[in-house]
C-alpha positions, -999 to +999 in steps of 0.1 A: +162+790-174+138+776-201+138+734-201+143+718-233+132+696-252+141+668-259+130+641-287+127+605-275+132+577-299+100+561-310+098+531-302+102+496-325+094+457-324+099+434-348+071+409-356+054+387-383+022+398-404-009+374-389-035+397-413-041+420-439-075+415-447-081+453-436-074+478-461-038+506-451-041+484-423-022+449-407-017+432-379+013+422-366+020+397-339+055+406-316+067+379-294+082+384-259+102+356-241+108+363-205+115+343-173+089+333-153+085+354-117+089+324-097+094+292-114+123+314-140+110+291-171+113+312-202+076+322-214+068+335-247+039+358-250+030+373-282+008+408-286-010+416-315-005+455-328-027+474-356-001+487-379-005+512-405+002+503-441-002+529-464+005+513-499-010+478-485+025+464-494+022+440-461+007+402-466+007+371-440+042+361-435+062+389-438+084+398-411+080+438-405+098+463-378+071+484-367+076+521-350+049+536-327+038+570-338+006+590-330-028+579-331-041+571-363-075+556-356-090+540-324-068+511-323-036+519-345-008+538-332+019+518-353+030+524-389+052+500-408+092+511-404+107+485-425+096+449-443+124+430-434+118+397-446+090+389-471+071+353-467+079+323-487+054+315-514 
């Protein structure tokens, strides 16, 4: 019997543009909010991802729902799926 294959979905976060200063690139910060292990206060932690934007269509603000994909440079594995929301000028 031959295994299959089979296609995962990528994964996606939603997040707001902290800089695009770099050019087909942006970074995006994603917030997390999760209970603390023992004391079960909700924490928010943010990450900061490299995400690739070809058409540099991204700027500060915007809210963006990124996709992982594979690697593009040394630090970017994300490209843009969506701009949601752009920012308020």
């Amino acid at each position: 019997m031959m295994a299959e294959k089979t296609l995962k979905k990528p994964k996606s976060r939603t997040g707001v543009v902290v800089s695009d200063k770099m050019d087909k690139t942006a970074v995006v910060s994603v917030e997390r909010r999760s209970p603390h292990p023992v004391f079960k206060k909700i924490i928010t932690t943010s990450k900061r991802y490299y995400v690739h934007d070809e058409n540099n269509q991204l700027h500060i603000g915007d809210r963006v729902k990124i996709v992982e994909g594979r690697p593009l440079s040394k630090l970017k594995r994300w490209r843009l799926g969506e701009l949601l929301e752009k920012a308020q000028e």
